[in-house]
C-alpha positions in Angstrom: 252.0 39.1 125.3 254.7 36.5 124.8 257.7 35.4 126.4 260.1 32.8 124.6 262.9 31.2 125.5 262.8 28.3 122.5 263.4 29.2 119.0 261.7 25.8 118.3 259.1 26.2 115.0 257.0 23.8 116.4 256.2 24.2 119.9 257.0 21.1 122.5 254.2 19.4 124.8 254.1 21.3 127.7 254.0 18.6 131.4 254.7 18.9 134.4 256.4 16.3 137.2 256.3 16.3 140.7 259.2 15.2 142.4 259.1 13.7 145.9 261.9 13.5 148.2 263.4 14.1 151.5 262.8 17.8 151.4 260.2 20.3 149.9 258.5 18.4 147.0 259.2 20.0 143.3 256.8 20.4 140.3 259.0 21.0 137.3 257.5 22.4 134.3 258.7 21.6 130.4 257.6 22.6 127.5 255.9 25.4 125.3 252.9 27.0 127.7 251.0 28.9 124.9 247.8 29.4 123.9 248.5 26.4 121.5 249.4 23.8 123.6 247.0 25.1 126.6 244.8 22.2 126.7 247.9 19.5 127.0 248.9 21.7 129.7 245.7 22.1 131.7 245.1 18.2 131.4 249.0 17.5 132.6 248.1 20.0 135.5 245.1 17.8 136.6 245.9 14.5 136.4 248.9 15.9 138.9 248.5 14.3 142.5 249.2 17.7 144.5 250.3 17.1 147.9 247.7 17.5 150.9 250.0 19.6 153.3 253.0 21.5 153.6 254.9 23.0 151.1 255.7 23.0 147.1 258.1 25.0 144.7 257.3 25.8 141.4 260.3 25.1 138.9 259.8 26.7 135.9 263.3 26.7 134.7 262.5 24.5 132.1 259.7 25.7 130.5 260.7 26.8 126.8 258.0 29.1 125.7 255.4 31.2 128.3 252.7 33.4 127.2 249.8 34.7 128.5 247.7 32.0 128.4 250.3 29.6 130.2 250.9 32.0 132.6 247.6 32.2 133.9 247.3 28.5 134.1 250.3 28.6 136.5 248.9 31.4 138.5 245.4 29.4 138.6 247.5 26.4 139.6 249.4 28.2 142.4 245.6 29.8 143.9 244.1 26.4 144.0 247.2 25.3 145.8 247.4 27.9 148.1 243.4 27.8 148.7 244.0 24.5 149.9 247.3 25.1 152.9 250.4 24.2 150.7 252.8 27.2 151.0 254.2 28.0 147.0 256.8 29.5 145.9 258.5 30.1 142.1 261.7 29.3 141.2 263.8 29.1 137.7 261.8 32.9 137.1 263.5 35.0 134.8 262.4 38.7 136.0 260.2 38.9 132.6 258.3 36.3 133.2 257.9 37.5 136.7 256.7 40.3 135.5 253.9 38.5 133.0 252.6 35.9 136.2 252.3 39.2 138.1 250.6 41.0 135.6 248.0 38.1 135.1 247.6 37.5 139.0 246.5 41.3 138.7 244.0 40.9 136.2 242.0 38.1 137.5 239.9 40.1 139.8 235.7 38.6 139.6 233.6 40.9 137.4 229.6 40.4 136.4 229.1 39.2 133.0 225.9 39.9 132.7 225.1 43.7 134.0 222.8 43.8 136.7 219.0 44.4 135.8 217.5 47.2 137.2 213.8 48.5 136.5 213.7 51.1 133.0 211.5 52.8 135.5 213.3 53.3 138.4 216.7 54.3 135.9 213.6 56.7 134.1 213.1 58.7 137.5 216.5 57.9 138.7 217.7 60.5 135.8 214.6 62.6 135.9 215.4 63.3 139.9 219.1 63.7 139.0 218.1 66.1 136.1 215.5 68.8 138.3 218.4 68.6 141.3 220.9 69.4 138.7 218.7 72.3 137.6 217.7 73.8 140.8 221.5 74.2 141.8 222.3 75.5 138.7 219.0 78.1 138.8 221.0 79.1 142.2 224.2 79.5 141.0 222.9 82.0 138.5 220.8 83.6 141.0 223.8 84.4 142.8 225.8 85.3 140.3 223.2 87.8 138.6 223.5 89.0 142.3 227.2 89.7 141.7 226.5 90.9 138.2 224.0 93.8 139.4 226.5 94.7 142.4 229.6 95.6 140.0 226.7 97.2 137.4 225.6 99.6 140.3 228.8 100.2 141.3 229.6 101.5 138.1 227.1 103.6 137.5 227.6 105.4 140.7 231.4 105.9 139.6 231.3 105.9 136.0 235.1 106.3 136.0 235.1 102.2 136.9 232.7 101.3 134.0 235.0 99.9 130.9 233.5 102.1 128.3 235.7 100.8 125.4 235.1 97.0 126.4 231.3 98.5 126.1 231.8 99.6 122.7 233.8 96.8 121.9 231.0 94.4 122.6 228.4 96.0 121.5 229.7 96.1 117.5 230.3 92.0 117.9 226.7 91.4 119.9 225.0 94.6 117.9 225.7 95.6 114.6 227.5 92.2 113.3 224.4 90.2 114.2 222.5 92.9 111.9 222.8 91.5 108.7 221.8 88.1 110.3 218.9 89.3 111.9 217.8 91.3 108.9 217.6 88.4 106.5 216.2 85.6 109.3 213.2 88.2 109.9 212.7 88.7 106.5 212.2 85.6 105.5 210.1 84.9 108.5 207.8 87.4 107.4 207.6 86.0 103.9 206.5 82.9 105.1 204.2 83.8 107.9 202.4 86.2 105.3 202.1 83.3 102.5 201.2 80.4 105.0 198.7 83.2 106.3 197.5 83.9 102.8 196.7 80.4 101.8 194.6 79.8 105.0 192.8 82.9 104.9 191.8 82.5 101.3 189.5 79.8 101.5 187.5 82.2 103.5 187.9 85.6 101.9 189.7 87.4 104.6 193.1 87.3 103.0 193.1 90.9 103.9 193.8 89.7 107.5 197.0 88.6 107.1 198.3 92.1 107.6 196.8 92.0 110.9 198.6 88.7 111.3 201.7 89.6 110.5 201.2 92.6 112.7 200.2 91.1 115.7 202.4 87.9 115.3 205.7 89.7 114.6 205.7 92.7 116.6 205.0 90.7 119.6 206.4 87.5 119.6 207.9 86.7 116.0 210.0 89.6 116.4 211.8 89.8 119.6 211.6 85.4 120.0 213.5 85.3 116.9 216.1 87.8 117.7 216.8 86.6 120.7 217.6 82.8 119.7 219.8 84.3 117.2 221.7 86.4 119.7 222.1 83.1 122.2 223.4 80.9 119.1 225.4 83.5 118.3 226.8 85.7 120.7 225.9 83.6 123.9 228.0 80.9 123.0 230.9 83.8 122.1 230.7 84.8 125.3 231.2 80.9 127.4 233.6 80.3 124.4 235.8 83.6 125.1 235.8 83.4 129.1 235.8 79.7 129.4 239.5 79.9 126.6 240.8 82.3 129.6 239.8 79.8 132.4 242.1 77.6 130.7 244.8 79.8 130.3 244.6 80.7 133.7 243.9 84.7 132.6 241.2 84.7 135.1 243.3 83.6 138.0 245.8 86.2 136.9 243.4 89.1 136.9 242.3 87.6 141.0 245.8 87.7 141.5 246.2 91.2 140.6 243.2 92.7 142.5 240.9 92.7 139.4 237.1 91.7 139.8 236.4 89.3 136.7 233.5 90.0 136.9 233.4 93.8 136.6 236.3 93.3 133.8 234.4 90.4 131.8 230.9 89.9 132.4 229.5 93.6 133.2 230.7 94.7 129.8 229.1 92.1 127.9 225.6 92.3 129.6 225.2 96.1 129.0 226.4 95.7 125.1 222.9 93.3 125.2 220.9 95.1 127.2 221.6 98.1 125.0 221.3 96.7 121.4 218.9 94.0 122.0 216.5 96.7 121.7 217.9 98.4 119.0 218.2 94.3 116.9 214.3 93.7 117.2 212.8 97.1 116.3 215.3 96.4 113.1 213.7 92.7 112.9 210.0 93.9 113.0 211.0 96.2 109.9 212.4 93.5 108.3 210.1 90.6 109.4 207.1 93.6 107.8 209.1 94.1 104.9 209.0 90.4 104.4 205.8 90.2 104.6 204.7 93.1 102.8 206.8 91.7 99.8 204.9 88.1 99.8 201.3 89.9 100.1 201.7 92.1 97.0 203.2 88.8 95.0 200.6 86.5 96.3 197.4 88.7 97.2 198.3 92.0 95.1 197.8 94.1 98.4 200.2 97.4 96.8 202.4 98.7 99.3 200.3 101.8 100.0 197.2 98.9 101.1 199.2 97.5 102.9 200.7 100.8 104.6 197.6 101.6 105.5 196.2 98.4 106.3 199.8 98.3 109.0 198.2 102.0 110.2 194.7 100.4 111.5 196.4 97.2 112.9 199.4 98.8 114.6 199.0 99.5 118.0 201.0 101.1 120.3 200.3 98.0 123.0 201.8 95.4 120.8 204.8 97.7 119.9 205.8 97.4 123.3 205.0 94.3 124.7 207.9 93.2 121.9 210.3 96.3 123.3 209.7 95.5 127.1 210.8 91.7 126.3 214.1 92.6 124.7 216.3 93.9 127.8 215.2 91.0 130.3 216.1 88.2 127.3 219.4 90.4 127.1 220.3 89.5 130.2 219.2 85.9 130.3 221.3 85.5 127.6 224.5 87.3 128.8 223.8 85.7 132.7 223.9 82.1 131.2 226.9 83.1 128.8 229.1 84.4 130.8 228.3 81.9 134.1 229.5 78.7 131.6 232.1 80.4 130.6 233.7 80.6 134.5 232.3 77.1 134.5 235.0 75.7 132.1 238.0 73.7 133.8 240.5 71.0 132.8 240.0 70.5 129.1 238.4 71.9 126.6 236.0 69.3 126.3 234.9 70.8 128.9 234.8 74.1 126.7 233.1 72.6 123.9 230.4 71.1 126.1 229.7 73.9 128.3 229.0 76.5 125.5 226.9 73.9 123.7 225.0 74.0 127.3 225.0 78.2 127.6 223.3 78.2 124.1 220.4 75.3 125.1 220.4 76.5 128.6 219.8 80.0 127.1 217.1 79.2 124.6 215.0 77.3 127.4 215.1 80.2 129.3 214.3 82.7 126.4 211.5 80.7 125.7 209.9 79.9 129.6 210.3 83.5 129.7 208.4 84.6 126.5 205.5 82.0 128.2 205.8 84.1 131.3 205.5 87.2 129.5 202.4 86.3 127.2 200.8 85.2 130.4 201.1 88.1 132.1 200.3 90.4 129.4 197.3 88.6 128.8 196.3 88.8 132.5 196.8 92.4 132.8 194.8 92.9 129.6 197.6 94.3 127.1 
């Protein structure tokens, strides 16, 4: 920043001259006070003898050319005098160049140069602390709000009449039978691979065979409903904080509290059931595909036929391991909606706020899908099944 009053190609030598008399003494300043000619003008400004008491008036009428640099070696100049009892004042001040001394007076507050140090462990448990409190209140807020979720579910169910039955159907074509495809061809290919890294293990002790009991075991009750269900948070979880959190900023939400509406009951209840009722429906497709898969690979790589391996699939089936898959799929349902839908209402002022909330809802929904699986497997192995 720059403020000229000179044409002058070549800028002047800037001084200064303090002029004694009867009355208040004056320091004129001449010259170009640019970046330039800032060290003739700091060395004019000290071999000045200032004063010891009273008072002093700045004259910068006759300085031809001020920028920022000059400016703050006035301003400096004025401090020290000031710091030492002479009263100051400006005069000969255009009101631009006002404007640039106050400016620089402004911007002359102390700051550290060097950051402070502090101990990489004490900043490590600093954010580990910050992170499990973090956590715990939002584990809270979700317990509440599946508290509020289950209240408008039973609700409806006691007066169908106030359950949204299209919004149901609605949901349950963009959560359910989209994602089939999807699901479908992830599966499949899972069970192609789990069948030949099984087969090339297995043959270098002769029990290829096995790997129908391994893809049995491994898809119907883990393979199958794990997979699924981080599908349906990458995909529909995020839908869901994505579609909400969009109304939070438009305000929709306030508008449907304005009008007596539960968002809740309009917004959230819909979405959980379309889960809860086609999560099921998802992984007993993605065990036939995830078997398919596998099937495929071991007659290519093991020349098991299809009727083998049908019948193989007979002996290893069992009805525990069918379920243990089936009885996962409705409480990761509503994980996944619960976390969806609670980002969603979490969205406010921007949408960065949008964009980082739903990438939240789909991690914060996987975490839980999978602590949950851990629960599950540890329970089910206590019990014996």
């Amino acid at each position: 920043m720059a403020v000229k009053a000179s044409p002058a190609s070549v800028p002047e030598v800037p001084g200064c001259k303090l002029i004694r008399g009867q009355g208040i003494p004056v320091l004129r300043l001449g010259g170009t006070w640019t970046v330039a000619t800032a060290r003739e003008a700091d060395r004019s400004l000290k071999s000045t003898a200032w004063p010891g008491r009273g008072a002093l008036t700045l004259d910068i009428s006759g300085v031809q050319g001020l920028d920022t640099t000059g400016a703050w070696l006035i301003h400096r100049t004025n401090s020290g005098l000031r710091a030492q009892g002479l009263k100051t004042v400006y005069t000969g001040l255009t009101p631009q160049r006002r404007r640039l001394l106050e400016q620089v007076g402004r911007s002359t507050e102390p700051c550290d140069i060097v950051p402070a140090r502090r101990s990489y462990i004490l900043v490590m448990l600093d954010g580990i602390g910050r992170g499990i409190c973090q956590a715990g209140r939002l584990a809270w807020q979700i317990v509440g709000f599946l508290g509020r979720v289950l209240t408008c579910l039973a609700r409806g169910l006691l007066n169908p009449r106030r359950l949204r039955t299209t919004s149901i159907v609605h949901h349950m074509e963009q959560v359910g039978l989209n994602a089939v495809p999807i699901v479908l061809l992830i599966q499949f290919l899972i069970g192609v691979v789990l069948a030949y890294m099984g087969a090339q293990q297995l043959l270098q002790f002769g029990a290829q065979v096995y790997v129908v009991d391994l893809l049995t075991i491994g898809i119907l009750r883990e393979l199958g409903i794990l997979l699924t269900a981080v599908i349906i948070a990458g995909r529909s979880g995020s839908a869901f904080t994505a579609q909400i959190g969009s109304m939070m900023l438009n305000e929709e939400v306030d508008a449907m509290r304005s009008m007596g509406v539960d968002p809740v009951e309009l917004l959230v209840v819909p979405r959980v059931m379309a889960l809860l009722l086609t999560m099921p429906l998802l992984v007993f497709l993605a065990n036939l595909a995830g078997l398919a898969g596998g099937g495929l690979m071991t007659w290519l790589v093991l020349d098991i036929t299809p009727p083998t391996f049908i019948a193989r699939l007979r002996d290893a089936f069992t009805v525990g391991n069918f379920t243990v898959g089936m009885i996962k799929a409705p409480f990761f349902a509503l994980v996944i909606g619960l976390i969806g839908c609670h980002q969603g209402f979490r969205v406010a002022g921007s949408s960065e706020s949008l964009g980082r909330l739903t990438t939240e809802a789909v991690v914060q929904a996987l975490f839980s899908v999978i602590v949950l699986d851990a629960l599950f497997a540890i329970f089910f192995s206590n019990i014996g099944l």
